[in-house]
C-alpha positions as CSV (number, residue, x, y, z in Angstrom):
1,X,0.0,0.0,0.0
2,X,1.8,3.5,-0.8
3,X,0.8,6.6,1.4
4,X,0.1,9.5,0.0
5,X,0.9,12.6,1.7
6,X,-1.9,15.4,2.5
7,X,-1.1,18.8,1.3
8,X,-3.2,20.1,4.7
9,X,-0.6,18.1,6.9
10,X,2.2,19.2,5.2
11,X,1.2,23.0,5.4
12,X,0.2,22.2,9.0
13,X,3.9,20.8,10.1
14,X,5.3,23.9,8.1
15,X,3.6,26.1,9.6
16,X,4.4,24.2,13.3
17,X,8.3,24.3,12.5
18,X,8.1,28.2,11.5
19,X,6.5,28.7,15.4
20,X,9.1,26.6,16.9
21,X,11.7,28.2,15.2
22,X,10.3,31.9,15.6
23,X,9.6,31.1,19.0
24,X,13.3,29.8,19.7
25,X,14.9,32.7,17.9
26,X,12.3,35.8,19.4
27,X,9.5,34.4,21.6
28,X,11.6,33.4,24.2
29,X,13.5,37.2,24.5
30,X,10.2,38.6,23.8
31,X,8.8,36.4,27.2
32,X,12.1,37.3,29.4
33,X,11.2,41.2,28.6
34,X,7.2,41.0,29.3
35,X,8.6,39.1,32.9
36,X,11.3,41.9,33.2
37,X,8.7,45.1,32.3
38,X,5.4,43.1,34.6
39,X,8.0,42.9,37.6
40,X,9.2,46.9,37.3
41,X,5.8,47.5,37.7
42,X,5.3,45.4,40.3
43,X,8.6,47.0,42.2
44,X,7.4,50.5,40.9
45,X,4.2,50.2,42.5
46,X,6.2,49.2,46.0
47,X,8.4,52.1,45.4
48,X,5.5,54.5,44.5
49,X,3.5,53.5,47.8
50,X,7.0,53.5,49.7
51,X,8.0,57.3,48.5
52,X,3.9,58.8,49.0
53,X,3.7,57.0,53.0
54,X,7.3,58.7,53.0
55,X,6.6,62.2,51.6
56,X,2.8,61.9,53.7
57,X,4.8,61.7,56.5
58,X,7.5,64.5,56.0
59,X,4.3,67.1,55.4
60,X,3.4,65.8,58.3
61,X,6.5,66.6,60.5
62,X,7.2,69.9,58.8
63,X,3.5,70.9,60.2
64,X,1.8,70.9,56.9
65,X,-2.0,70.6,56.5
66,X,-4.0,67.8,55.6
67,X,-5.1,69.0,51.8
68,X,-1.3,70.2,51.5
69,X,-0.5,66.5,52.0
70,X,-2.5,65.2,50.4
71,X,-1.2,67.2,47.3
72,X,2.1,66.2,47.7
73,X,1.7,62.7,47.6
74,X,-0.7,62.7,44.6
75,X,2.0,64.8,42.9
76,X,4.8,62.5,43.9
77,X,2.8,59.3,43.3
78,X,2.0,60.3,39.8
79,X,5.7,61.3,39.3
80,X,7.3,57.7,40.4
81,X,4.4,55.9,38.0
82,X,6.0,58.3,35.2
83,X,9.2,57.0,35.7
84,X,8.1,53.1,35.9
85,X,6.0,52.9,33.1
86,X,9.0,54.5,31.2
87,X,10.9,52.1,32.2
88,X,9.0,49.1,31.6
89,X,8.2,50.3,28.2
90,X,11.7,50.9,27.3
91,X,12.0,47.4,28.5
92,X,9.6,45.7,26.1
93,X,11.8,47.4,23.4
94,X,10.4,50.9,22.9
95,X,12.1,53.4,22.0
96,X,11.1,56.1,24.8
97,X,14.5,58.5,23.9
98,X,12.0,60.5,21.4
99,X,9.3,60.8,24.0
100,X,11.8,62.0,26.6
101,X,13.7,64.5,24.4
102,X,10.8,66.1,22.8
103,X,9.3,66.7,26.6
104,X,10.5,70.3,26.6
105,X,9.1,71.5,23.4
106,X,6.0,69.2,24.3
107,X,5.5,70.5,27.3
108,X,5.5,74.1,26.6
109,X,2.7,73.1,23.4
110,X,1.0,71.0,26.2
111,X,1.3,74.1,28.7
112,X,-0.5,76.5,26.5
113,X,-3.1,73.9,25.2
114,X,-3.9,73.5,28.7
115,X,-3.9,77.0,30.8
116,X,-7.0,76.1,32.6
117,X,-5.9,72.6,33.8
118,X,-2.8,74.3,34.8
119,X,-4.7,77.1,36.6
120,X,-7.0,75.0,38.3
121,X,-3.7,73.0,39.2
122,X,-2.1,76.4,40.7
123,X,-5.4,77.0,42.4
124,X,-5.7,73.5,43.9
125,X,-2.0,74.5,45.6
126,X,-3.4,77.5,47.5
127,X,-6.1,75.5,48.7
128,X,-4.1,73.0,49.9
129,X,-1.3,75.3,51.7
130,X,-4.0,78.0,53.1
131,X,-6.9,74.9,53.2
132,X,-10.2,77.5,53.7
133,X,-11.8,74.2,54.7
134,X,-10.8,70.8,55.2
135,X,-13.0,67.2,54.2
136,X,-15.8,67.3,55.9
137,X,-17.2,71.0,56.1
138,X,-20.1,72.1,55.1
139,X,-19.1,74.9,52.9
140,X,-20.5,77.9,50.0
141,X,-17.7,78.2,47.2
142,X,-17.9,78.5,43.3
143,X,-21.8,79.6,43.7
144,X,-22.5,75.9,45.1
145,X,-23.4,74.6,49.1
146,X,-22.6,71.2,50.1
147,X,-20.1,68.8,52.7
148,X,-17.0,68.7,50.8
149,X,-15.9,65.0,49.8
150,X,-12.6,65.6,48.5
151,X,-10.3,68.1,47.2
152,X,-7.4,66.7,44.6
153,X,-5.2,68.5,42.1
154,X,-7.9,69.7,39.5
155,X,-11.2,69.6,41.2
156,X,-13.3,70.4,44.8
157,X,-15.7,68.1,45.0
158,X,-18.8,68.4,47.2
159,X,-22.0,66.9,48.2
160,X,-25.0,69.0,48.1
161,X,-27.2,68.9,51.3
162,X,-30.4,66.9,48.5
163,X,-27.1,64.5,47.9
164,X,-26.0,66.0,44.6
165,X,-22.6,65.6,43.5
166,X,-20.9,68.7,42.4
167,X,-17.5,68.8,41.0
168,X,-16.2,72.1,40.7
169,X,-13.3,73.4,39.3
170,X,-10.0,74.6,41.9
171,X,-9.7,77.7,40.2
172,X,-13.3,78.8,40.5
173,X,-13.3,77.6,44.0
174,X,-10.1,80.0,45.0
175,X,-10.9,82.6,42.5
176,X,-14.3,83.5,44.3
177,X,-15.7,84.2,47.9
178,X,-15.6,80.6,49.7
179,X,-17.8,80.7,53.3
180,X,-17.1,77.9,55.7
181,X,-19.8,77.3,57.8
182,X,-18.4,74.4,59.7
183,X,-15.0,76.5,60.4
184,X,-16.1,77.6,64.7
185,X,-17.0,75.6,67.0
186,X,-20.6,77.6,67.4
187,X,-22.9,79.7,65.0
188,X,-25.6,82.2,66.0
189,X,-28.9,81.5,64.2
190,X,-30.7,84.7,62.8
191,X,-34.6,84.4,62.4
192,X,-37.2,87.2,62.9
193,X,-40.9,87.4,63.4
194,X,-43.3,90.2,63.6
195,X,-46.3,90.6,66.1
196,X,-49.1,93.0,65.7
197,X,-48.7,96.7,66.7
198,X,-51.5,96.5,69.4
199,X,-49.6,93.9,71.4
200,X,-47.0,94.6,74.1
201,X,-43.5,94.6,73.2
202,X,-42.1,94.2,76.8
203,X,-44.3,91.1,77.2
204,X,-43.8,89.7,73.6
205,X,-40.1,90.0,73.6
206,X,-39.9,88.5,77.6
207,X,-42.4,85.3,76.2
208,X,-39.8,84.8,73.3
209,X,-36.9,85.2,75.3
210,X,-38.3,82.3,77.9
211,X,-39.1,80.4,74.8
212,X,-35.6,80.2,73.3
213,X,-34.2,79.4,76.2
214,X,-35.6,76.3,76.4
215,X,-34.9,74.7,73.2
216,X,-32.5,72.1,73.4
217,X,-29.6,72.6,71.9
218,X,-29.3,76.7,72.5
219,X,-26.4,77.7,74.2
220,X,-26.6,80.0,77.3
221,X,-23.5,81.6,76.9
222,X,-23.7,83.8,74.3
223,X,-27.1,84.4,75.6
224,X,-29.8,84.6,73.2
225,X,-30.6,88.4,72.1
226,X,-34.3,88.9,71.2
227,X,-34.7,92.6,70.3
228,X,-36.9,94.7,68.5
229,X,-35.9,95.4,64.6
230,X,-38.5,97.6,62.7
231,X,-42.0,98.9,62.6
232,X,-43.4,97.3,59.2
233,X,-46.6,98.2,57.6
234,X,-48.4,95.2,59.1
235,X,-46.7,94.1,62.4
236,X,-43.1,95.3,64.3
237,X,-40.6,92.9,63.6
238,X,-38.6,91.3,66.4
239,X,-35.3,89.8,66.1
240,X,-34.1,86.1,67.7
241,X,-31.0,85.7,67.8
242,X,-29.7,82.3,69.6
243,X,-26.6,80.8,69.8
244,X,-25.6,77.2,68.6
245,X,-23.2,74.5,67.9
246,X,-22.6,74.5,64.3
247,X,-23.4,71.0,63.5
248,X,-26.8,71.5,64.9
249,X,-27.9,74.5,63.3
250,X,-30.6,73.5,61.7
251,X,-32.3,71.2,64.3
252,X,-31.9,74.4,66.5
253,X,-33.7,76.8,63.9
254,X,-36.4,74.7,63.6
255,X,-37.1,73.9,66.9
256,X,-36.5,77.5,67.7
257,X,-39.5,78.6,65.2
258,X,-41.7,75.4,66.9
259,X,-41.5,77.2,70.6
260,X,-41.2,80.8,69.6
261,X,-45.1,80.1,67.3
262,X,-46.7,78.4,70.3
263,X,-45.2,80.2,72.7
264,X,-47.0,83.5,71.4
265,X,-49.8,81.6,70.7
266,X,-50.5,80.4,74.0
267,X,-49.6,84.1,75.7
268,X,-52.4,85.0,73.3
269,X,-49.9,87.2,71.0
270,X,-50.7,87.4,67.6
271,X,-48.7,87.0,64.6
272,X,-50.0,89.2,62.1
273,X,-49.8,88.6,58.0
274,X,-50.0,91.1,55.3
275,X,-53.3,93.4,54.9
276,X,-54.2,95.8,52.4
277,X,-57.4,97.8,53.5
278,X,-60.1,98.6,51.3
279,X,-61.7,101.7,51.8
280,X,-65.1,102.6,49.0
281,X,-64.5,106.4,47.8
């Protein structure tokens, strides 16, 4: 019986003996460098995570702030990753001198392409080394309220009290008027309310007074002012003024207004609202 050879099988072993000997001659270099380049970046990420704890803690001895830090090591982490993926990439055979000769004309292209990132950048500095507020606060900056969540090298971001996330730019947030309501240990909570013109002040203001200073939360010392503030054309207004820890304002304003309304209500004081009299000519 003669066997005739398949042209399929033929190819096949061909095309087998071309691998093996490709392999042999460049797959096996080729391997060593993908185990060399996944290693650096395996040390590089030690040695990023080593330098940041390293430079977290030198802010930390030379008395800088938390956001300052916090700068630092992003800066310095994003630095050392720079340098490893350089590396590793030079290692799998890629010609990085180009890249890293043509970063000074690059940069200045890159520099001018990008004035606001670098602005907001500059920005996100000051906040960091004068830190107006700090993770946590309850703050008013960029035309936006809310608890700020995080502050990092481009962008202040902050939770709005119905739970929005707003990201704002640095440089909008250091270029404008930034109020920090958590900053003080204790805020004084401004409300008014008017009583009609026929009712005793004395009494009115000593039944308010009383009524303050019983809501939980209002701290005697300041003591609460009550005081009148105008004559309006439908009642004179009267001014409360009470004092509270900062993280409960609001509870305190509200139950403030709950005992001031049925305080006057039960010393028979009325509340007046807006009237226009009609008179027939």
């Amino acid at each position: 019986m003669i066997l005739m050879s398949c042209p399929g099988v033929e190819s096949g072993k061909e095309l087998a003996a071309r691998l093996a000997q490709w392999f042999s001659e460049r797959g096996v270099p080729i391997l060593v460098n993908v185990v060399y380049a996944a290693a650096i970046l395996l040390v590089g990420w030690l040695v990023a995570k080593i330098v940041s704890t390293a430079a977290r803690k030198a802010a930390s001895r030379a008395g800088r702030k938390t956001l300052f830090a916090d700068l630092i090591v992003s800066v310095v982490s994003k630095t050392c990753w720079a340098v490893v993926i350089i590396m590793a990439l030079g290692r799998l055979g890629v010609d990085v001198t180009p890249l890293v000769a043509g970063l000074g004309i690059t940069g200045f292209i890159v520099g001018f392409a990008f004035q606001e990132s670098l602005g907001n950048l500059a920005s996100g500095m000051m906040i960091a080394i004068n830190e107006p507020f700090k993770v946590g606060d309850f703050v008013s900056a960029g035309g936006h309220d809310g608890t700020v969540l995080e502050v990092n090298m481009m962008a202040t971001v902050l939770s709005s009290p119905d739970n929005k996330r707003i990201v704002l730019p640095n440089k909008s947030v250091w270029g404008g008027p930034i109020v920090n309501f958590s900053a003080l240990p204790t805020r004084r909570v401004d409300m008014k309310v008017g009583i009609a013109y026929g009712t005793d002040i004395e009494k009115a203001i000593s039944v308010i007074r009383e009524a303050v200073s019983s809501v939980p939360g209002v701290l005697a010392e300041p003591a609460p002012v009550v005081a009148t503030a105008g004559l309006d054309e439908s009642h004179v207004t009267v001014n409360i003024r009470p004092w509270a820890v900062s993280k409960d304002y609001w509870s305190v304003y509200s139950a403030t207004l709950e005992a001031v309304k049925a305080a006057l209500g039960k010393a028979g004081i009325e509340i007046p609202f807006p009237q226009i009299t009609v008179h027939n000519a």
